[in-house]
C-alpha positions in Angstrom: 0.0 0.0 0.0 1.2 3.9 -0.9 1.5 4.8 3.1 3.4 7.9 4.1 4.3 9.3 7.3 3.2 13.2 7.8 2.9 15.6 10.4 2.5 12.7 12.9 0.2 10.2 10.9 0.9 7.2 8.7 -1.7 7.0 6.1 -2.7 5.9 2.8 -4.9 7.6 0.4 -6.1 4.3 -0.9 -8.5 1.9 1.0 -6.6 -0.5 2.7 -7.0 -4.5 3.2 -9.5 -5.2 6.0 -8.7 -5.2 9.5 -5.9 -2.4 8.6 -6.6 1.1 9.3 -6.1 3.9 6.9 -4.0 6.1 9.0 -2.5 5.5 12.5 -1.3 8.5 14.7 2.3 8.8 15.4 2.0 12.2 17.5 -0.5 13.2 20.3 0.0 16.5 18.4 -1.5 15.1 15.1 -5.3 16.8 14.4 -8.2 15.4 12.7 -7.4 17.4 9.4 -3.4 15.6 9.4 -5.8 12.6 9.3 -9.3 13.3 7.7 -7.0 14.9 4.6 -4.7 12.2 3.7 -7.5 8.8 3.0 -10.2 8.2 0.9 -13.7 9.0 2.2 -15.5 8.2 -0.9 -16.4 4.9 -0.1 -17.2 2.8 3.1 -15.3 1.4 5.9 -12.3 4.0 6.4 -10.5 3.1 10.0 -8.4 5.6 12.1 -6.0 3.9 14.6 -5.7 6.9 17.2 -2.7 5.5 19.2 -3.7 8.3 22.0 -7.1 8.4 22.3 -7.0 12.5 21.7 -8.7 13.1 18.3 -12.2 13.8 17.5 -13.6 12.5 14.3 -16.9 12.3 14.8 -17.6 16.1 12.7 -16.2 13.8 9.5 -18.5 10.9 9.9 -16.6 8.7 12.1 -17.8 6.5 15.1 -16.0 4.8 18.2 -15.6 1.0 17.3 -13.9 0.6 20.4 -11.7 2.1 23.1 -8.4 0.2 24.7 -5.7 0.2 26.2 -2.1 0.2 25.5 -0.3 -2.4 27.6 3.5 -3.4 28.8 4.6 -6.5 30.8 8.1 -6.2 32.1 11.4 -8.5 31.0 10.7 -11.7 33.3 13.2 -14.3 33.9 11.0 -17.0 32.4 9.6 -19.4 35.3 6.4 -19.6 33.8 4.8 -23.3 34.0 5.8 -24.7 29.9 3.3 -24.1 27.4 2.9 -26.0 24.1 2.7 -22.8 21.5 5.5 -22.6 19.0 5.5 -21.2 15.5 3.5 -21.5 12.7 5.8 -22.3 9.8 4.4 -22.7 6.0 1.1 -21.0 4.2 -1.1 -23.7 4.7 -0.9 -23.5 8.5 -1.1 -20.0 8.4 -4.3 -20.4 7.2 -5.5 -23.3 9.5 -4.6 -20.4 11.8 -6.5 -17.7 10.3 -10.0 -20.4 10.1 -8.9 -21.1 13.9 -8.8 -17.1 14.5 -11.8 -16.4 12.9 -14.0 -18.1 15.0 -16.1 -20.1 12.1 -13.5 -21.9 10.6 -13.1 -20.4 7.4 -9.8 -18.9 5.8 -10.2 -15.8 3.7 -6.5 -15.1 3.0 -6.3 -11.6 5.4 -2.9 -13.1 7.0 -0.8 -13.8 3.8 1.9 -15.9 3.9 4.3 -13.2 3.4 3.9 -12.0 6.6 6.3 -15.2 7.6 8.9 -13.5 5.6 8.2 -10.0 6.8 9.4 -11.2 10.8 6.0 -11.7 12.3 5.5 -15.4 14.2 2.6 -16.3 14.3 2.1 -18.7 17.4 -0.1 -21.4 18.1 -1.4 -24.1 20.7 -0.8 -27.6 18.2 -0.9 -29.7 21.3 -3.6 -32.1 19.6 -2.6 -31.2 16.4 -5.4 -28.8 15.4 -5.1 -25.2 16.1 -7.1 -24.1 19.2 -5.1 -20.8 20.7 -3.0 -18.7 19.3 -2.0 -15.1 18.7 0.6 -13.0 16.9 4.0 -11.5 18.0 6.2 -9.3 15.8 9.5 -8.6 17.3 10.2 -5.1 17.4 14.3 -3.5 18.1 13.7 -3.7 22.0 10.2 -5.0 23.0 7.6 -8.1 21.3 4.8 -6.8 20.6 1.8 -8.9 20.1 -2.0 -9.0 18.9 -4.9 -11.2 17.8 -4.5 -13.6 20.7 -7.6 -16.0 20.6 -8.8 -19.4 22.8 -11.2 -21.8 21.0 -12.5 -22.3 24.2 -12.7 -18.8 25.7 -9.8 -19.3 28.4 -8.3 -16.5 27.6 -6.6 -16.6 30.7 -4.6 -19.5 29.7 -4.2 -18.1 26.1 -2.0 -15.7 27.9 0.0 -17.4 30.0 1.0 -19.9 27.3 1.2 -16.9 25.2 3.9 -15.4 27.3 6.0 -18.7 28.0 6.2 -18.5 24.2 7.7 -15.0 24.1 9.6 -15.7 27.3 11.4 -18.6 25.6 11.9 -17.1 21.7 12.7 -14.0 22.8 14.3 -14.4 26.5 14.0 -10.9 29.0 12.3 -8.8 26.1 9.2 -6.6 27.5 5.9 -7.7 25.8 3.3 -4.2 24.4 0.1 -4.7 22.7 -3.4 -3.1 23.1 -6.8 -5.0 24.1 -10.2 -4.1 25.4 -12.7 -5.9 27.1 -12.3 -9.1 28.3 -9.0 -9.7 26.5 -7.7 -6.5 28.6 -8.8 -8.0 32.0 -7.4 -11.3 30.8 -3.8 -9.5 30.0 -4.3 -7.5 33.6 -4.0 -10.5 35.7 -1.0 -12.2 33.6 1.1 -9.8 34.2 0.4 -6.8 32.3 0.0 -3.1 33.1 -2.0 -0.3 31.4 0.3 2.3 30.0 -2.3 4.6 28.1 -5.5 5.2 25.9 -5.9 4.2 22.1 -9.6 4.3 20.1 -10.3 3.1 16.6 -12.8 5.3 14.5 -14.6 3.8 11.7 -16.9 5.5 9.1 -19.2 3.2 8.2 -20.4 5.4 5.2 -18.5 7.0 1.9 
């Protein structure tokens, strides 16, 4: 996609893939114009990732989807009681992942196999063989950050603590960031994590 950074914003003045916002805020200093300016309104679905919860986009047609929080959990020392989640490896799991992700099992290609090449992991619980937890980490230059952690069977409690044994043991005394909401942010409360500032997604559902 033809994203730029500017005044504080990434963005890309074409629609992009779904699940991808059209612009994310870099800067708490970035306005709604730096944003509204720079992606296409013509059509439906336009996202706007603001990282700090500041802008107000609701005078160009956008609504809350959700609010979150940004999250951190320290460098441990491992200790953690041994998980079974390792790496997905190869397109065809990836998208055994993606049908176990979605929740109905179907695969629709949104995770592309490139990814694998592009240094995100994508880990999963294969302690029967099928998929039934998993979530993905991309290593960053001094934290792992991950996102789209799921459980088959709603523990998400348990998604994270295998979650992190997996991180603890790929990427040893490396702090873990991501953002969740809801029940996935009470989940990552109690394993560990702490709330380290807002973030809200905007979406316009109309061109």
């Amino acid at each position: 996609m033809p994203g730029a950074v500017e005044g504080g914003v990434w963005a890309s003045p074409r629609r992009t893939p779904p699940l991808y916002p059209d612009a994310v805020t870099l800067s708490p200093d970035a306005t709604p114009d730096d944003v509204v300016s720079r992606i296409d309104l013509t059509s439906p679905g336009a996202s706007v990732k603001d990282s700090f919860g500041v802008l107000d986009l609701s005078a160009a047609g956008f609504e809350v989807l959700f609010e979150a929080q940004w999250i951190h959990r320290p460098a441990t020392d491992g200790g953690r009681a041994p998980g079974v989640w390792e790496p997905v490896e190869g397109g065809e799991r990836l998208a055994a992942w993606e049908a176990a992700w979605s929740g109905d099992g179907t695969s629709e290609g949104l995770f592309r196999a490139a990814l694998l090449d592009d240094g995100a992991v994508f880990l999963a619980d294969t302690a029967d063989g099928a998929i039934s937890a998993g979530a993905v980490a991309y290593p960053g230059a001094s934290v792992i950050g991950v996102s789209n952690l799921f459980a088959a069977d709603d523990d998400l409690d348990g998604a994270w603590r295998s979650c992190l044994d997996a991180t603890d043991r790929l990427w040893p005394g490396v702090p873990v960031v991501g953002y969740e909401h809801g029940d996935d942010l009470a989940a990552a409360l109690r394993q560990g994590f702490e709330p380290v500032g807002p973030l809200r997604v905007w979406l316009r559902a109309d061109g």
